[in-house]
C-alpha positions as CSV (number, residue, x, y, z in Angstrom):
1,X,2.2,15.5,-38.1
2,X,4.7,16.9,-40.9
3,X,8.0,15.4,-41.4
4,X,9.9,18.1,-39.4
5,X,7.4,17.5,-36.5
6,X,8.3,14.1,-37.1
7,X,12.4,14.5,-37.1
8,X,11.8,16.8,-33.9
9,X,10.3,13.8,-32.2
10,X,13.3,11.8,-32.7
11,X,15.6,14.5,-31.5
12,X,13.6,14.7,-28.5
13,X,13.9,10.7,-28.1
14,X,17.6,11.1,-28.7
15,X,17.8,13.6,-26.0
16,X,15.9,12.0,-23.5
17,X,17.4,8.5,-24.0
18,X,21.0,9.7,-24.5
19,X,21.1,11.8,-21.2
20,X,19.0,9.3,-19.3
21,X,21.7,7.0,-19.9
22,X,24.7,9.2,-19.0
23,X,23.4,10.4,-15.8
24,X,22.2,7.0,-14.8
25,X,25.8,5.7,-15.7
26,X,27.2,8.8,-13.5
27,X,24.9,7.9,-10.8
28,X,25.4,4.4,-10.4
29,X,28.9,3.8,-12.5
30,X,30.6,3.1,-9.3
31,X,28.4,0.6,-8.3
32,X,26.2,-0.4,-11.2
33,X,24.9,-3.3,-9.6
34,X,23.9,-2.0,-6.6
35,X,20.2,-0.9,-7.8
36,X,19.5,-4.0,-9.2
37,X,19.8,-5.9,-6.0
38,X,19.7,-3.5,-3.3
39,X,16.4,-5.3,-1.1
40,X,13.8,-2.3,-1.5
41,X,10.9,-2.4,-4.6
42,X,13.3,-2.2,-7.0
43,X,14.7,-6.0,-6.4
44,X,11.1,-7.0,-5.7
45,X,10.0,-5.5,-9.8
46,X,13.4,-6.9,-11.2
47,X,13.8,-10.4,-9.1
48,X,11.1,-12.4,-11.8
49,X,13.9,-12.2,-14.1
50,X,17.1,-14.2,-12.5
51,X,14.8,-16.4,-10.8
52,X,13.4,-17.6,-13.9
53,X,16.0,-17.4,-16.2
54,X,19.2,-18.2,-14.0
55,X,17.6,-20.2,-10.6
56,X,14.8,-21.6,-12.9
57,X,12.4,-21.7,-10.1
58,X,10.0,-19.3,-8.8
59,X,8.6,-20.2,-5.3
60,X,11.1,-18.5,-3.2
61,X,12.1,-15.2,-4.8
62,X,15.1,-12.7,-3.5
63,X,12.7,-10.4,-2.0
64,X,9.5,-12.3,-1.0
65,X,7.3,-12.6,2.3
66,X,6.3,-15.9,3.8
67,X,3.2,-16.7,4.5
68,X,1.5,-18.8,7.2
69,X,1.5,-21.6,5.3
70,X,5.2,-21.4,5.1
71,X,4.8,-20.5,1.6
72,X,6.7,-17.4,-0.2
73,X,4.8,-14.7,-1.9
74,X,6.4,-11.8,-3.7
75,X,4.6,-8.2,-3.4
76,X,5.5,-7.3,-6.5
77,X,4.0,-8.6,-9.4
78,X,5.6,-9.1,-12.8
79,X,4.4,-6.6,-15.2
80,X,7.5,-4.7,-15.0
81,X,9.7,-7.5,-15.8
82,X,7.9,-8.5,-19.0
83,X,9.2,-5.0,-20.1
84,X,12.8,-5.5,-18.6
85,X,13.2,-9.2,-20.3
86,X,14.8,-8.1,-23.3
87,X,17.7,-6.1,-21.6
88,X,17.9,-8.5,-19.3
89,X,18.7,-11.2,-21.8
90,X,20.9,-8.8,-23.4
91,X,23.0,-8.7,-20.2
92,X,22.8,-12.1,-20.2
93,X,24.4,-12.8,-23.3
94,X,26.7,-9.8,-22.5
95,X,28.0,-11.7,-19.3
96,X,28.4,-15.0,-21.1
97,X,30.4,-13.1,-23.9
98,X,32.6,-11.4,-21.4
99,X,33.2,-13.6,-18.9
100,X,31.3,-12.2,-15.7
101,X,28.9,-14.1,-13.7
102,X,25.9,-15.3,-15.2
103,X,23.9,-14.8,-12.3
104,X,21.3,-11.6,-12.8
105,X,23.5,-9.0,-10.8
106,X,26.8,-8.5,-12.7
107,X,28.0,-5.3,-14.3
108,X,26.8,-6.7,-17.8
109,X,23.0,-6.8,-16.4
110,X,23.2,-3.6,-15.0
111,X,24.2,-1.6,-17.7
112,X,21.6,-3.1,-20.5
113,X,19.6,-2.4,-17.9
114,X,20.3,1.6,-17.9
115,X,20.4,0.9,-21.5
116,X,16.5,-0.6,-21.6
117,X,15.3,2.3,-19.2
118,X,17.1,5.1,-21.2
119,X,15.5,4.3,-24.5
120,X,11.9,3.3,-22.3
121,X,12.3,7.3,-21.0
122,X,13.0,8.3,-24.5
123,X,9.9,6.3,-25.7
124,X,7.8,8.0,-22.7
125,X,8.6,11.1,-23.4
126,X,8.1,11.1,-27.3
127,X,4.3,9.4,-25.9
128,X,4.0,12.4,-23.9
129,X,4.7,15.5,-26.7
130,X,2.4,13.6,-28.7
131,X,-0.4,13.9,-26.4
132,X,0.1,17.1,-25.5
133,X,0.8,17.7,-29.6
134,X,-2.9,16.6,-29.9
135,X,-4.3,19.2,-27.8
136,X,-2.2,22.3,-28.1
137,X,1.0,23.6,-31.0
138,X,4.0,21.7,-31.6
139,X,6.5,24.7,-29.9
140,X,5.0,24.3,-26.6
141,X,4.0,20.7,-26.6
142,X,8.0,20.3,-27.0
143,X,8.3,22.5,-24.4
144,X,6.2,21.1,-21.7
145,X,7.8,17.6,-22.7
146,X,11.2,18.6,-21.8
147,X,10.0,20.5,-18.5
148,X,8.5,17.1,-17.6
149,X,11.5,15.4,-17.6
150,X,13.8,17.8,-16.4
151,X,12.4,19.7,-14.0
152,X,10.1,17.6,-11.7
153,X,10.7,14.2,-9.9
154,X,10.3,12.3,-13.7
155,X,13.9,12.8,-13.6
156,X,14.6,11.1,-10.5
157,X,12.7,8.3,-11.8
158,X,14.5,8.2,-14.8
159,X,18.1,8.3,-13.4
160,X,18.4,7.7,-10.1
161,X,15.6,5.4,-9.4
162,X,15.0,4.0,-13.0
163,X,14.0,0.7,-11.6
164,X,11.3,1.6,-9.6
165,X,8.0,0.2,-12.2
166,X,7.1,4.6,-12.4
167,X,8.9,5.2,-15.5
168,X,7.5,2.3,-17.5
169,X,3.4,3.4,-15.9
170,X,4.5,6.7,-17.2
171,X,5.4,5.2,-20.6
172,X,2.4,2.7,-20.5
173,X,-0.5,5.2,-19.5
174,X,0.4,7.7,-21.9
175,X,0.4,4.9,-24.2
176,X,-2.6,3.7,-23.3
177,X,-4.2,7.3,-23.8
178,X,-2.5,8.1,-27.0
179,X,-3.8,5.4,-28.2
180,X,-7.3,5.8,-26.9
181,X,-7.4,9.7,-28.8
182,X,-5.9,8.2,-32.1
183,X,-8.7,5.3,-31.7
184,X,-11.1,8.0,-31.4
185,X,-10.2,9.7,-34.7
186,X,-9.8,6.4,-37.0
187,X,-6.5,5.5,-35.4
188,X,-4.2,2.4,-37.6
189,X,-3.7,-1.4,-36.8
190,X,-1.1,-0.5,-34.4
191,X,-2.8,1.9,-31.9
192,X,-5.6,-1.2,-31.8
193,X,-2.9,-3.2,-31.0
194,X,-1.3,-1.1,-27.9
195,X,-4.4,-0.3,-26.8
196,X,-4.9,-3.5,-24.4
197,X,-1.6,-4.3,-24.4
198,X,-0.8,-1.6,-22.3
199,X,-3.8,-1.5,-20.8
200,X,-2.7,-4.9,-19.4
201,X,0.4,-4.3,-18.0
202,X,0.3,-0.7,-16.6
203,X,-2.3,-3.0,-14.6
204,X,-0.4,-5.5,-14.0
205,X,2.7,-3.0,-13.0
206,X,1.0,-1.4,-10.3
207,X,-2.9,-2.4,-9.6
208,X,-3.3,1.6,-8.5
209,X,-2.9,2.0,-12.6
210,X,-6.3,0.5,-12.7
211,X,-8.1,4.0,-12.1
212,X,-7.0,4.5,-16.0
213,X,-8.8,1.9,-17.4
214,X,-11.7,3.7,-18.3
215,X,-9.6,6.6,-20.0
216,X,-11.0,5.5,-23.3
217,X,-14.7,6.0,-22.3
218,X,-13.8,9.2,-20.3
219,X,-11.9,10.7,-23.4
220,X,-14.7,9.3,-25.7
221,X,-17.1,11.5,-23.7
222,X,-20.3,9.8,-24.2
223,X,-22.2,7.2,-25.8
224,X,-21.9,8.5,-28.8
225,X,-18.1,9.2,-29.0
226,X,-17.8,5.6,-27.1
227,X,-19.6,4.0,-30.1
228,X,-17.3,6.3,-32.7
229,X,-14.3,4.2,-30.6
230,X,-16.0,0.8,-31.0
231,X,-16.1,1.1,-34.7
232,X,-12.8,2.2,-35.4
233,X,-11.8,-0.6,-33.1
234,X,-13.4,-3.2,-34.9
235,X,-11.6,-1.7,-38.2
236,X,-8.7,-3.4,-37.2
237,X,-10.4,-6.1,-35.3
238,X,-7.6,-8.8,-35.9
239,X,-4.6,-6.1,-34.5
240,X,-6.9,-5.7,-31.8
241,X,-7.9,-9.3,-30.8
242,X,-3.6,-9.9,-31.3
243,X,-3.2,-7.3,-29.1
244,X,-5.7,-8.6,-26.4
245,X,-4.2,-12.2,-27.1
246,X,-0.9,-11.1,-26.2
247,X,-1.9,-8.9,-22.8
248,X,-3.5,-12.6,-21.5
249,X,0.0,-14.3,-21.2
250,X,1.0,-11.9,-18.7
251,X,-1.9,-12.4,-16.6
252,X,-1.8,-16.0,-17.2
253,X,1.5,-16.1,-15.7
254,X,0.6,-14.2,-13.2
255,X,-2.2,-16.0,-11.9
256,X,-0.4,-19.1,-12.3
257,X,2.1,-18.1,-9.9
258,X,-0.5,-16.5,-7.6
259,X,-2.3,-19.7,-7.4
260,X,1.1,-21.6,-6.5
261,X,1.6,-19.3,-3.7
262,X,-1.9,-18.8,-2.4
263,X,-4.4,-21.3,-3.8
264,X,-6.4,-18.1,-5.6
265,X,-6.1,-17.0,-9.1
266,X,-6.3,-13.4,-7.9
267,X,-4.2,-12.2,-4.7
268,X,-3.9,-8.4,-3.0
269,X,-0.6,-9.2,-2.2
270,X,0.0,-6.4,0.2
271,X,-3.0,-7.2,2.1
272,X,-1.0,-10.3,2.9
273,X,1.6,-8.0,4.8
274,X,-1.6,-6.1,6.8
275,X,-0.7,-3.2,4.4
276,X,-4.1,-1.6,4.1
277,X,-6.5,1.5,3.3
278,X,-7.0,3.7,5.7
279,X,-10.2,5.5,4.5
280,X,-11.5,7.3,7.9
281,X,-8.0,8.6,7.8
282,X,-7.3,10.2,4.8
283,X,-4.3,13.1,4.6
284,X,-4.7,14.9,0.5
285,X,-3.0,17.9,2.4
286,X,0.0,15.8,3.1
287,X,-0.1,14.3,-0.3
288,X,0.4,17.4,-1.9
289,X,2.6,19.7,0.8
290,X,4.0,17.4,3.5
291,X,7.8,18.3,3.6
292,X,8.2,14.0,3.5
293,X,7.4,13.5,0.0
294,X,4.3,15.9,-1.1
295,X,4.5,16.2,-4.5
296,X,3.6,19.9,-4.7
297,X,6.9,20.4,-2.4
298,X,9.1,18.6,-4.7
299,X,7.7,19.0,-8.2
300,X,6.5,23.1,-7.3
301,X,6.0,23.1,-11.4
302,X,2.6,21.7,-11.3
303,X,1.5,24.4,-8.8
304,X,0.5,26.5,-12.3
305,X,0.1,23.3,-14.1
306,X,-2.7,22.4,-11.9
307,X,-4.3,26.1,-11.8
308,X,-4.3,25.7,-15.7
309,X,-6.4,22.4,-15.3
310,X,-8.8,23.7,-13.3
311,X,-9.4,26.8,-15.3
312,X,-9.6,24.2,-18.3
313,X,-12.0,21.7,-16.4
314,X,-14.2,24.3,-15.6
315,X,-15.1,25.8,-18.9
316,X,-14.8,22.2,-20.4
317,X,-11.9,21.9,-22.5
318,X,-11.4,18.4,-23.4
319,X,-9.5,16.5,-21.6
320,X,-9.5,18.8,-19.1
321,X,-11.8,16.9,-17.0
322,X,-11.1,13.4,-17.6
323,X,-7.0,14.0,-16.6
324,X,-8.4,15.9,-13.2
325,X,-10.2,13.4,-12.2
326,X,-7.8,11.2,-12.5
327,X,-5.6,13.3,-10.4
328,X,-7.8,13.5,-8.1
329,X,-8.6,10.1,-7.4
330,X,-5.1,9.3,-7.5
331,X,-4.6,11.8,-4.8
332,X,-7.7,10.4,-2.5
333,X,-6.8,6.6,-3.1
334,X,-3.1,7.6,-1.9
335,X,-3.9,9.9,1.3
336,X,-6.0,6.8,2.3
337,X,-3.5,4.2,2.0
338,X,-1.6,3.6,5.3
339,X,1.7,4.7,4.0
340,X,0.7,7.3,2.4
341,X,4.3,9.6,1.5
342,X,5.4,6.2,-0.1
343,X,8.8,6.3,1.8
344,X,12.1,6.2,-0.4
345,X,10.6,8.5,-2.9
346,X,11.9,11.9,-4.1
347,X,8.5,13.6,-3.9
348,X,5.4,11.9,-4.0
349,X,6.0,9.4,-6.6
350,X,2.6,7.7,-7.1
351,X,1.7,11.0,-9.5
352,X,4.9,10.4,-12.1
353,X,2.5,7.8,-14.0
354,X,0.3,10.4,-14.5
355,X,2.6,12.6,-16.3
356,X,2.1,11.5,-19.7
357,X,-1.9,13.1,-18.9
358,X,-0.3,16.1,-17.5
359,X,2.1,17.6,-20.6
360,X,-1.1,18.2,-21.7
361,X,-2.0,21.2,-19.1
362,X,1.6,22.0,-19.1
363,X,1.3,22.5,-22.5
364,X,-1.6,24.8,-22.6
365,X,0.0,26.7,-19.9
366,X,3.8,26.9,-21.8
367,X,1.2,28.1,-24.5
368,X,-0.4,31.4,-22.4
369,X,2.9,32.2,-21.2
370,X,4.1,32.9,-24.6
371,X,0.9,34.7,-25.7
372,X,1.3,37.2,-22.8
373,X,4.6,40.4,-22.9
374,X,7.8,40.4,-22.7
375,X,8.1,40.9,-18.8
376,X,6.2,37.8,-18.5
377,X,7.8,35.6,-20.6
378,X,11.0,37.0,-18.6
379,X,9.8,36.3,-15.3
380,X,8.7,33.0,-16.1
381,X,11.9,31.9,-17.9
382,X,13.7,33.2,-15.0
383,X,11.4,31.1,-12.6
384,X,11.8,27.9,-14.9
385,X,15.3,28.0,-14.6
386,X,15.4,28.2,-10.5
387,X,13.5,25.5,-10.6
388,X,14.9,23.0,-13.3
389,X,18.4,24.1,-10.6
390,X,16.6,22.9,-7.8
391,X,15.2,19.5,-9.2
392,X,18.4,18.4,-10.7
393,X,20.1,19.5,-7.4
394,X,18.0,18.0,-5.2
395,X,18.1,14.8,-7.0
396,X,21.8,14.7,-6.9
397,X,21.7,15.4,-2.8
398,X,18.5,13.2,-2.3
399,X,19.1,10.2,0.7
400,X,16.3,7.9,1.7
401,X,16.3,9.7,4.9
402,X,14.1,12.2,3.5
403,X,11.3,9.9,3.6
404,X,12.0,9.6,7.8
405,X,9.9,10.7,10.1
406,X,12.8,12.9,11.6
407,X,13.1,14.9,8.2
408,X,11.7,18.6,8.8
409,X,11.1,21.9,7.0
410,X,14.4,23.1,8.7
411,X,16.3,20.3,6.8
412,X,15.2,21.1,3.3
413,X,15.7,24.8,3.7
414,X,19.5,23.9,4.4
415,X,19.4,21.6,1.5
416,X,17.8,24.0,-0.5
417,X,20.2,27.1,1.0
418,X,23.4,24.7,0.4
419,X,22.2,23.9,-3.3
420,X,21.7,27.8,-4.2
421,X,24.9,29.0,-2.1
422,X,23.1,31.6,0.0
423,X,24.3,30.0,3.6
424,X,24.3,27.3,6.0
C-alpha cells in the first residue's frame, strides 16, 4: 500500500473505534453494567474473567449448567475472554484507583470494556478494507468497509451487543484470511505469527468458526499454491512455531477446565444441555427471510452482495468461490441446528463473522456501481441511504422480543412505518 492508503486506514480505524465507543456509551451509559452481567451469552463469554481474577475459582461460574454429577459446566468457552483480559484488568485497576468495587461488574469494568471492543471494531474493520483492498481499488474497498459497519447488523454487534464473541470472530477470521493471502504472496514474520493464533481462538470463540480452518488451502487453490504457502511459512518458521506456541495455552486451559468438569479433555458443551442438530429438519429459507432473525430481512444489503458472489463464483474469480462456500455451509450448518434464528439476535447473527470475507463482494459490487451512469450511481446512493436509516433505526428500537415466536411481518412493518414516519 502507499502511505496515503496507509493514513486512510488509520482514519478508518479512528472512525470506527471512536463512534463505536460513543454509541456504545449512549446505549448503555445509563446502565453500563448492565451488559456485562445481564444472564444471557454475553455473561457466559465474559464470566472467565471475575471468576478467575476476583473469586479465584472456576468450578462454579455465574452462568453455568449443572450436570448430573452435580458438577458445573459453563457453555461458553473462553476464547473470548483471552481477548477481553486486558480491558478487563484495565477496569480492574481503574476500580482499585477510584474506589468502586473490585468485583468484575462495576462501572470501571464496564467502560474499559466499551473501550477494548471499540478499538477491536476498529481493528476489524481496518482487517476487512484490507482484504477487500487485496481484491478490488482502494475507493471502493473503503467504501464497502464502512457499508459493513454501518449499514447491516455489524453495527449492532458493535454497539449494542458488543459483548456477544461476533465482533471479535469478525476480527479473528478476517485475520485469519488476511493473513492466509499475505502468506500466499511472501507475507512477513508477523502474518506467520497471526496465522494460528487466530486460527486458534476464532476456534476456540465459537466451534462453528471451525468451517474456516481450511481458508488457507481453499485460498491457496491447489497443491501447488498450498506448497507456495508452506514455503513462505517456513521463511519465518520461528514467528510461526511462536505463534502456534502461544495458540496451545488457550486450549490448554481450556481442556484443563473441561477435564475438571467432565473427566474429557474435549467436551460439546451444548450437547450437555440436549441442544442438538437437527439435520432431517433443516430451514435455509428461514435462515435467510424468516421475519425472526433472517439475515436477508435485517441486513437487505447483502441481497446485491450475494448476486455479486455468485456472478463472481461462477466465472471463477478468486476468492469468489472459497467465501461462498463458506456462506453456504454456514447457512446449512445453522438451518440444521435446533434453534436455528439464534434468539436475542438483531438478524441472523451467526453470518457477522463472516463479514470480514464478504467486503470483499461488496467491494466488487461498490466497484460496478461506479463504473455504470449517473442515474445509477443516483439510485443506488439513494437506496444506500434508506437503508443505512433503517439499520441504525432498527437498532436503536430493537427488543429481544423480536426473536419471539409471537413477532410477525405486521410488527416490523409498524416498526419499519414508525422509523420512516409514513403511519401507524
Amino acid at each position: 500500500m502507499e502511505r496515503w492508503e496507509r493514513d486512510l486506514q488509520v482514519a478508518l480505524f479512528l472512525l470506527v473505534a471512536v463512534c463505536s465507543f460513543h454509541l456504545q456509551w449512549a446505549f448503555h451509559g445509563e446502565d453500563p453494567v448492565r451488559f456485562l452481567s445481564h444472564k444471557t451469552d454475553t455473561l457466559g463469554y465474559y464470566q472467565w474473567l471475575p471468576a478467575v481474577f476476583v473469586d479465584h475459582a472456576v468450578d462454579k461460574m455465574y452462568w453455568c449448567h449443572q450436570l448430573e454429577d452435580g458438577r458445573w459446566l459453563s457453555m461458553f468457552t473462553l476464547g473470548a475472554a483471552v481477548l477481553w483480559a486486558p480491558f478487563f484488568l484495565l477496569g480492574h485497576a481503574a476500580a482499585w484507583a477510584f474506589g468502586y468495587a473490585m468485583d468484575g461488574f462495576s462501572a470501571p469494568y464496564a467502560v474499559a470494556f466499551m473501550f477494548g471492543s471499540a478499538l477491536y471494531a476498529g481493528a476489524g474493520c481496518v482487517v476487512a478494507f484490507r482484504l477487500a483492498r487485496g481484491y478490488s481499488a482502494t475507493m471502493p474497498a473503503l467504501a464497502a468497509t464502512v457499508l459493513l459497519f454501518a449499514g447491516t447488523n455489524l453495527f449492532h454487534y458493535a454497539v449494542v451487543q458488543s459483548s456477544m464473541s461476533h465482533l471479535l470472530s469478525f476480527l479473528l477470521i478476517g485475520t485469519y484470511a488476511w493473513c492466509s493471502v499475505q502468506l500466499l504472496h511472501g507475507g512477513r514474520a508477523v502474518h506467520a505469527l497471526l496465522l494460528p493464533v487466530s486460527g486458534a481462538l476464532l476456534l476456540l470463540i465459537r466451534p462453528l468458526n471451525g468451517i474456516c480452518l481450511p481458508l488457507p488451502l481453499l485460498l491457496a487453490g491447489g497443491v501447488s499454491g498450498l506448497g507456495v504457502l508452506w514455503r513462505n511459512v517456513l521463511e519465518h518458521r520461528r514467528a510461526f512455531l511462536v505463534g502456534l506456541g502461544l495458540s496451545l495455552v488457550p486450549w490448554m486451559l481450556q481442556m484443563a477446565y473441561w477435564f475438571q468438569a467432565t473427566d474429557q479433555l474435549l467436551v460439546f458443551t451444548y450437547g450437555r444441555k440436549g441442544e442438538h442438530f437437527e439435520w432431517d429438519r433443516m430451514v435455509p429459507g428461514m435462515v435467510l427471510f424468516s421475519v425472526r432473525n433472517g439475515w436477508l430481512v435485517y441486513s437487505p444489503l447483502f441481497i446485491p452482495v450475494l448476486a455479486v458472489l455468485v456472478r463472481a463464483a461462477w466465472v471463477g474469480r478468486p476468492p469468489a468461490r472459497t467465501v461462498l462456500l463458506l456462506v453456504m455451509a454456514t447457512l446449512l450448518l445453522y438451518s440444521a441446528w435446533w434453534c436455528w434464528f439464534l434468539g436475542c439476535s438483531f438478524g441472523h447473527r451467526g453470518f457477522v463473522d463472516l463479514y470480514g470475507l464478504l467486503a470483499v463482494p461488496l467491494a466488487w459490487a461498490v466497484g460496478a456501481v461506479q463504473r455504470r451512469g449517473l442515474s445509477v450511481r443516483l439510485l443506488a446512493g439513494i437506496v444506500v441511504v434508506v437503508l443505512l436509516h433503517l439499520n441504525m433505526g432498527l437498532t436503536a428500537r430493537y427488543e429481544w422480543l423480536w426473536s419471539e415466536p409471537g413477532w410477525t411481518w405486521q410488527h416490523l412493518f409498524a416498526e419499519v412505518s414508525a422509523l420512516l414516519r409514513i403511519g401507524g
